[in-house]
C-alpha positions in Angstrom: 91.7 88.2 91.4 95.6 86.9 91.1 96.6 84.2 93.3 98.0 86.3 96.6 101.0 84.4 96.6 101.5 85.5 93.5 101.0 89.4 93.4 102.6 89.3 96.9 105.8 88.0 95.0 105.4 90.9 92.2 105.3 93.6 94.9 108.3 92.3 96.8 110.2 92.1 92.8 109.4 95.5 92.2 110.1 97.1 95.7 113.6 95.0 95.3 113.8 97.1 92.5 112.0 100.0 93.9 112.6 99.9 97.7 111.7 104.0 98.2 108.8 103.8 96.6 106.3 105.5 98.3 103.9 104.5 96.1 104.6 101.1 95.3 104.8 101.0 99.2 101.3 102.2 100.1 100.0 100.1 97.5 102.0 96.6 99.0 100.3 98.2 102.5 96.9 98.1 101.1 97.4 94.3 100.0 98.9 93.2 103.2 95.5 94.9 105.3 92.6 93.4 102.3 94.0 90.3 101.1 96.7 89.0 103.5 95.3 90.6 106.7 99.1 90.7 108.0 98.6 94.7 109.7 101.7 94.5 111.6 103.5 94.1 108.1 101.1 96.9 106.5 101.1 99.0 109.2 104.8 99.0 108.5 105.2 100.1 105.0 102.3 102.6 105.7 104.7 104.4 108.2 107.7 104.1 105.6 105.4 105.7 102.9 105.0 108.6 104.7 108.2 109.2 105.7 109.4 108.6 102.4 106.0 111.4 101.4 105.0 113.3 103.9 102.9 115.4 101.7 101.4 113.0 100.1 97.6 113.3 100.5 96.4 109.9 99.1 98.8 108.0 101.2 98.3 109.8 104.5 94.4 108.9 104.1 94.6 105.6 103.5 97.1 105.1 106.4 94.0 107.2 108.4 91.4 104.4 107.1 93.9 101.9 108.4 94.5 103.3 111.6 90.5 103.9 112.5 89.5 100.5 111.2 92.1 98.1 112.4 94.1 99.9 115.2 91.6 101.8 116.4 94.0 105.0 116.7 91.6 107.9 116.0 93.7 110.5 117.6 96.3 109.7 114.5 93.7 108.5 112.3 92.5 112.3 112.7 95.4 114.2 112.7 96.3 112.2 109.0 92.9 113.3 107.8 93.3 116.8 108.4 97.1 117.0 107.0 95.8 115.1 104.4 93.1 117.4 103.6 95.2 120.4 104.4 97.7 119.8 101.7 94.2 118.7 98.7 91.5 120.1 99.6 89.8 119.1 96.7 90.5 115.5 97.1 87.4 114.1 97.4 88.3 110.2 98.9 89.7 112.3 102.1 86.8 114.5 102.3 84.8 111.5 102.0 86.5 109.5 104.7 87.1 112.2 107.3 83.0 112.6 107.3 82.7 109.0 107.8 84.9 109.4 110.4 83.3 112.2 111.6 80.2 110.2 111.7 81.0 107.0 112.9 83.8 108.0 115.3 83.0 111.5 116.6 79.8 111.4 116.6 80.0 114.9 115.4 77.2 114.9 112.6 77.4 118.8 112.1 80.8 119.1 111.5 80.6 115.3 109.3 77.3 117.1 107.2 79.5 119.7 106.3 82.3 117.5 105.1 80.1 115.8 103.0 79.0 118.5 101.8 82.1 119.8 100.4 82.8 116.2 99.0 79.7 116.5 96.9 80.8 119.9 95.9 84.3 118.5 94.3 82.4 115.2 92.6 78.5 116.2 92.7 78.1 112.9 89.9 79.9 110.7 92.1 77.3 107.9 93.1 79.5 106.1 95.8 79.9 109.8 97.4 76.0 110.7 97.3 74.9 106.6 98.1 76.9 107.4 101.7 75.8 111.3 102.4 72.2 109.2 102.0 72.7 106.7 104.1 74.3 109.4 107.1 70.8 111.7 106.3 69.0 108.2 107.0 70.5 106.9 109.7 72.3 109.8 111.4 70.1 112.7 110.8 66.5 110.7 110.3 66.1 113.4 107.2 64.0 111.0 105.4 63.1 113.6 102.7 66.4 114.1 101.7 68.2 110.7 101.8 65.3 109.6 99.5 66.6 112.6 96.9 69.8 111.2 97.0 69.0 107.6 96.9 67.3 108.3 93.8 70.2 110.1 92.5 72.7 107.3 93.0 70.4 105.1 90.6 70.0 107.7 88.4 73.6 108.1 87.8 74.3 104.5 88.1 71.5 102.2 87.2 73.3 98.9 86.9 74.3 99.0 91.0 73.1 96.6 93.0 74.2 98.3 95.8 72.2 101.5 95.6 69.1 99.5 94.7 69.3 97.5 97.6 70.2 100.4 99.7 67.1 102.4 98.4 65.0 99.2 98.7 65.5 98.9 102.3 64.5 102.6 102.6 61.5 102.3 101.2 60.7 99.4 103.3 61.8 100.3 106.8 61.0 104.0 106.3 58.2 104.6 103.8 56.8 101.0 104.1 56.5 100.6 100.7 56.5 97.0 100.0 55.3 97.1 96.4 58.5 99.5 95.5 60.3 98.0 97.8 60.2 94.7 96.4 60.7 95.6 92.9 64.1 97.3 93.7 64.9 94.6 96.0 64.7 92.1 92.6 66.5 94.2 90.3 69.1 94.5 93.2 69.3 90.8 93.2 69.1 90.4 89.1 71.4 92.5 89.2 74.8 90.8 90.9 72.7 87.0 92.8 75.8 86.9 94.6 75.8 90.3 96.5 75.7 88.4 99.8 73.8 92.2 101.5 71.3 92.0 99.1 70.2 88.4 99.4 70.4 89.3 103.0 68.1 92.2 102.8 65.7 91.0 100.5 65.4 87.7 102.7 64.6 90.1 105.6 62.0 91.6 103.6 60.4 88.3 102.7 60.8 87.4 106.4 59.6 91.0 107.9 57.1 92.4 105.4 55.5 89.6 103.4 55.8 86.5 105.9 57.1 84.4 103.2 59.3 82.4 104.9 59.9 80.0 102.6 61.0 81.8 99.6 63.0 84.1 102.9 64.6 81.0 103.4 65.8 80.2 100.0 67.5 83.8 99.8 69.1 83.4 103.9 70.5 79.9 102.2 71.8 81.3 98.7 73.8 84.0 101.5 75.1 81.6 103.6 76.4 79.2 100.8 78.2 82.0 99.5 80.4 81.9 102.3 79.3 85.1 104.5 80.2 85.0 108.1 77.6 87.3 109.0 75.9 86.5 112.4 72.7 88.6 111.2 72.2 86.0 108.4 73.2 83.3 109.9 70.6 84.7 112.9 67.6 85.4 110.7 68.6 82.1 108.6 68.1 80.3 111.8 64.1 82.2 112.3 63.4 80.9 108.9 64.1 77.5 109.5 62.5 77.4 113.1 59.6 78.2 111.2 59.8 76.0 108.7 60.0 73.3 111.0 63.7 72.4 110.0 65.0 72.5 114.2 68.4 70.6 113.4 69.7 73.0 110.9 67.8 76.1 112.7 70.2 75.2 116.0 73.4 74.8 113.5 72.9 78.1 112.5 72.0 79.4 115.7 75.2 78.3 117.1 77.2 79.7 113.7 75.9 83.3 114.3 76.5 83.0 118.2 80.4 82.0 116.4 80.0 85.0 114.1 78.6 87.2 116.9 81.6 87.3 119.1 83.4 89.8 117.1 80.2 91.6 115.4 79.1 92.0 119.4 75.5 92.8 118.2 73.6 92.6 121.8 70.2 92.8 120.2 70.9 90.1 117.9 72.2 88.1 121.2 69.1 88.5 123.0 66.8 87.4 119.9 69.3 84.2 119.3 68.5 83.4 123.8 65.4 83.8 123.0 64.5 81.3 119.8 67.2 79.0 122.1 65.0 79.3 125.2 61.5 78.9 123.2 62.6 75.5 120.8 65.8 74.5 122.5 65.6 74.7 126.1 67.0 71.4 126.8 69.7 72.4 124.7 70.7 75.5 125.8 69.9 75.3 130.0 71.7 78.7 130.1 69.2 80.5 128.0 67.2 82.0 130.5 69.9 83.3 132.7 71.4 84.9 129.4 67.7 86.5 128.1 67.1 88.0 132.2 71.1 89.6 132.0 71.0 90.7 129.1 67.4 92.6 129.7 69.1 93.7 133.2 71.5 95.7 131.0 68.8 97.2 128.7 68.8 95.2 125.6 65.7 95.3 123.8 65.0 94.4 120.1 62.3 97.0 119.5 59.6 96.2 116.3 61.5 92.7 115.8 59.0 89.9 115.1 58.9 86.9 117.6 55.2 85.9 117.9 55.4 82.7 114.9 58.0 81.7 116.9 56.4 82.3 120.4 53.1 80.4 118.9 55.6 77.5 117.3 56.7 76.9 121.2 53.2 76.7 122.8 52.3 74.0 120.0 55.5 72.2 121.5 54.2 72.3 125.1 57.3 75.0 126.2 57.5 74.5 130.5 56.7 78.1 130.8 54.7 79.9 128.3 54.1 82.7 130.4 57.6 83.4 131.5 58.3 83.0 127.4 55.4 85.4 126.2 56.7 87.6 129.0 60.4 87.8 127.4 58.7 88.1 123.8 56.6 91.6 124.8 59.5 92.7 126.7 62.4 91.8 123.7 59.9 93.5 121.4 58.7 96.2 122.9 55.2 95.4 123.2 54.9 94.9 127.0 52.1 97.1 128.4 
């Protein structure tokens, strides 16, 4: 990629040139929300794009993607999709991106199934298109059978993405448990592009979840975080690994990087399991860790099927104050309490 500095000076030369542009315009807005992050400015030259256009399809829906993800205007957001797709209904980006929205936002899976739907209708080879109607028939609908048809298709139509073989992978092993497949298509994933920061992530889970190989989990959680992520699931798992391993300096580094990281992602569930490996190896450390585990099971947060006996075990070894109280959270966090 250019220096930003750089391409930030082209746009401004051109739209000196160029200043009712809508085009150029929309196109300055999308670098001010991806690479300089400055939305008041993008916001901005959205707006003046669509005044300048109004019927311009492309631009109202990526002014809609802009106002869901970063303003967090859906009304708006909404009525930009549906103008959008009123004046192309055959654009298949908007009809794409209104069934996310659909799905993510409403909550409306009917209405978002039948957006898709009509997306696949206008591209019905487009792998991006049928890699997200799988993941919405996995996660949304539960419709195993068919998210697997389409995850198939994605490779099928494009076999040198890592992406859909990491997606696919983790199908097979959260849903079909599959470890053998799963594995394989994890690997190529990996062979495929070793710096695709989800798929190191996912096929340390694996390791971690499905094999118990924390060790070769651990190299993969590492390769991730070296890479510069600034996910608090990695940097969460990462810390598991290492508790395990025995390495407790750099397990409570991480620990307190993915608390860091959590703030914004606001993954409760991942919370609870981070109070919990602070409580059972740090409790010194981390006094508050008790009070945090008992609120945060007050308010319902549970982290149902995740593993936590190697690291209940590791903190009896140790001589933990109260084991009971600490195999008590672990059945409860898990869902294995009778």
């Amino acid at each position: 990629m250019k220096n930003p500095d750089k391409m930030e000076r082209e746009f401004q030369d051109r739209l000196t040139r160029s200043p009712q542009n809508p085009e150029l315009l929309y196109k300055y807005a999308n670098f001010l929300w991806y690479v300089r992050e400055d939305y008041d400015r993008a916001d901005k030259c959205f707006q003046k794009a669509i005044e300048l256009d109004p019927r311009n399809a492309t631009i109202l829906c990526n002014c809609a993607r802009f106002l869901m993800d970063i303003r967090e205007d859906y009304g708006q957001a909404e009525s930009y999709y549906q103008k959008a797709i009123e004046l192309d209904s055959q654009n298949a980006s908007c009809l794409g991106d209104y069934a996310c929205f659909l799905w993510w936002i409403r909550e409306d899976y009917d209405k978002a199934n039948g957006y898709f739907l009509k997306t696949i209708d206008v591209e019905p080879n487009n792998a991006d298109i049928l890699h997200v109607y799988a993941n919405f028939l996995f996660d949304a609908r539960q419709d195993y059978d068919s998210a697997e048809t389409f995850y198939k298709q994605t490779i099928e139509i494009n076999p040198k993405s890592s992406r859909f073989f990491g997606a696919y992978a983790y199908f097979l092993m959260e849903i079909r448990k599959d470890y053998d497949h799963a594995e394989d298509l994890f690997k190529k994933a990996v062979k495929l592009d070793p710096e695709d920061v989800r798929n190191l992530g996912g096929y340390a889970f694996f390791l971690m979840n499905a094999r118990r190989n924390y060790k070769k989990a651990e190299d993969f959680y590492k390769r991730a975080v070296e890479l510069g992520t600034k996910s608090a699931v990695h940097s969460g798992n990462y810390a598991k690994t290492l508790i395990v391993r025995g390495n407790l300096d750099k397990a409570k580094t991480m620990i307190e990087r993915a608390f860091e990281y959590n703030k914004e992602d606001k993954d409760l569930e991942l919370e609870l399991e981070l109070w919990f490996y602070c409580y059972a190896m740090f409790y010194e450390e981390f006094p508050e860790s008790e009070m945090a585990i008992e609120a945060l099971l007050a308010q319902g947060v549970k982290s149902p099927g995740w593993y936590l006996k190697d690291v209940l075990e590791l903190a009896k070894g140790k001589g933990h104050p109260d084991y009971q109280k600490l195999s008590q959270y672990e059945s409860t966090i898990t869902g294995t309490a009778s």
